[in-house]
N, C-alpha and C positions, 0 to 999 in steps of 0.2 A: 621370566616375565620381561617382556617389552615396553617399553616405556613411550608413546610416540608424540613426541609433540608436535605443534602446529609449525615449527620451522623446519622439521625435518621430514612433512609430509612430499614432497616430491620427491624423497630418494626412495620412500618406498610405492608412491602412487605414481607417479613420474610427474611431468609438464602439465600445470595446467591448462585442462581443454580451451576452458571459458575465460576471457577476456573480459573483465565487469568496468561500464566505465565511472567516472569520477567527476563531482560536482568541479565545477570550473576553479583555478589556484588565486585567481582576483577579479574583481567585478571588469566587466568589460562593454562596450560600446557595442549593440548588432550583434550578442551571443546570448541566445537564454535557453537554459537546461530544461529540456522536456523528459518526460518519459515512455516508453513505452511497453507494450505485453508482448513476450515473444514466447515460442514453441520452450525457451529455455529459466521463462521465469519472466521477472519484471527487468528491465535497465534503461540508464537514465541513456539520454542523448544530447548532442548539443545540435543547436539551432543557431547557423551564424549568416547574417544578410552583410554586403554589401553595394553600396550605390558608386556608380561613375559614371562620368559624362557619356553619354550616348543619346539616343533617342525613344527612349519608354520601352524600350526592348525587356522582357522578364528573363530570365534563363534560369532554370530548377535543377541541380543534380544531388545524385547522391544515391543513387537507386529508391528512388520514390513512387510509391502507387500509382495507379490515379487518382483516388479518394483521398491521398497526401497533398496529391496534385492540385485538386480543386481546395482543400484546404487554404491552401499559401495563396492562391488565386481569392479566396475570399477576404482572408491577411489580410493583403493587401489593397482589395475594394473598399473595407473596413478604413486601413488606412488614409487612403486615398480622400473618403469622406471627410472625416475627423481633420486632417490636416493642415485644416484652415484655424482650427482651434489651436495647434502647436505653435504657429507663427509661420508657416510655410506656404509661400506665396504662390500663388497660382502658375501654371505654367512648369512648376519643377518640375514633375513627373514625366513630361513631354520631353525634358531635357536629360534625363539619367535614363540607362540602365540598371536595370536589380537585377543582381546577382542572389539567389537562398541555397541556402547548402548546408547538406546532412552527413557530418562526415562517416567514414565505416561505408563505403561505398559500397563494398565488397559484399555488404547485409542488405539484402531488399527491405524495404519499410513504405507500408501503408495502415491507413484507418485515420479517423476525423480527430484524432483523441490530442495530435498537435497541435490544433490551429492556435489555441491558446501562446500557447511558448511559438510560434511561428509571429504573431501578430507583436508578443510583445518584442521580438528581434527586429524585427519591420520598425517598430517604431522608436527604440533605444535610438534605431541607425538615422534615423529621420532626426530626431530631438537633440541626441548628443547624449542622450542620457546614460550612465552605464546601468546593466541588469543587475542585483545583486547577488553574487556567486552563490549564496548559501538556499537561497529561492528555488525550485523548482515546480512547475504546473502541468494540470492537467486539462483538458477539456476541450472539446467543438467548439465552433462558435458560429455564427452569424451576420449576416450583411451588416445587420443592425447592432452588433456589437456583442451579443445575448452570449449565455454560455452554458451551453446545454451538456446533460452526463454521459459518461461512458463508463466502459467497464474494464473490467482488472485492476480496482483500486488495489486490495490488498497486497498485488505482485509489482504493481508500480509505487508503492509506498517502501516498502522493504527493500527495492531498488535503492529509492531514494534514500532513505536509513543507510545504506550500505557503502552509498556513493559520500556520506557524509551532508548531506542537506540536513536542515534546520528549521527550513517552514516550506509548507507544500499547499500550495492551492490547488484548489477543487471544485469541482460545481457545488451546488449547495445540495441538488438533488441527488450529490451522491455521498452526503454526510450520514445516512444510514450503513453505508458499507465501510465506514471507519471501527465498526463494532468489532469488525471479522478480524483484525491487526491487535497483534501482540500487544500488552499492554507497554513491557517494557516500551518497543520502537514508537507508541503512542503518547508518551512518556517524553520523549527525547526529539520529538519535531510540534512544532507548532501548526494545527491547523486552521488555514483561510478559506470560506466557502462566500463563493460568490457567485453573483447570477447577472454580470455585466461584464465585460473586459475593462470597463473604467477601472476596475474595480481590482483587477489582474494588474494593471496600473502600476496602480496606486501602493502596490505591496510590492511588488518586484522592479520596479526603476529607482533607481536615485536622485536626487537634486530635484532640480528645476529645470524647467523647457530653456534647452542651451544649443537652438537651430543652429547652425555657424553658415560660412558664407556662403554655401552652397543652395542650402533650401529658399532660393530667393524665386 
């Protein structure tokens, strides 16, 4: 009889295939954990914005769709709106460059289901605020801000479970499909359903609006 345990599974399976990634190691400024559905299951992703002097230039990498594409495009109008709310004075965006980026190049990635963690990246890097590592989200969103449902919760939750998150927002319309998830992992993350990006906010940033000298 064989005995096999979990440490000694790659001498007889070899290398793992799959590469699963990991909630962020500390809250950070311009990074917030999204998730997504892939042909391999759910995994989480990071979303990391930055801004430097330039002239309102956008620049997107990372192997992104186009319906990714137009996502970070709406982020951003979103932000753009709101901005005056943060303290950020007219005029900035004509003066920066935005850099958004999805690391894992090498993995194509599209569908609407970022905009949520895209927008809250956009705006941590606007405010100063950091994201909180243990947060992760889901959802479309809106010019208007709204945050409409998608799908693969079940495989983008157990992502999340896996990656070690602790609270996971959602749209609210997609709080029927929290059924379909293990109790244990439903057990061991907190769920936040909401039906605004105020609202995505409000749970995943920290502090207070901390513009610095830049957003002038």
């Amino acid at each position: 009889q064989t005995i096999v345990l979990p440490q000694s599974l790659s001498k007889y399976l070899g290398a793992s295939i799959f590469i699963w990634g990991m909630a962020e190691e500390k809250d950070e400024i311009g990074v917030a954990t999204g998730v997504a559905y892939t042909p391999a299951g759910g995994d989480v992703l990071s979303v990391e914005v930055a801004f430097m002097d330039g002239k309102g230039d956008l620049t997107l990498t990372g192997q992104l769709g186009d319906v990714m594409k137009e996502s970070a495009r709406a982020a951003l109008s979103y932000s753009r709106t709101r901005s005056h709310e943060w303290g950020i004075k007219g005029g900035f965006f004509s003066k920066q460059d935005i850099h958004i980026h999805i690391p894992a190049g090498a993995t194509p990635k599209d569908g609407p289901s970022a905009g949520a963690a895209l927008t809250t990246a956009l705006v941590s890097s606007l405010t100063r605020r950091p994201v909180r590592k243990e947060v992760a989200m889901t959802g479309e969103i809106t010019l208007r801000g709204k945050v409409l449902p998608v799908g693969g919760i079940k495989e983008k939750v157990l992502a999340a479970h896996r990656a070690g998150i602790t609270t996971f927002v959602l749209p609210d319309q997609n709080r029927k499909d929290v059924d379909d998830i293990p109790a244990k992992v439903r057990n061991d993350i907190q769920f936040v359903y909401v039906n605004e990006m105020s609202q995505v906010l409000d749970v995943a940033l920290r502090g207070h609006n901390a513009a610095d000298g830049r957003a002038k």
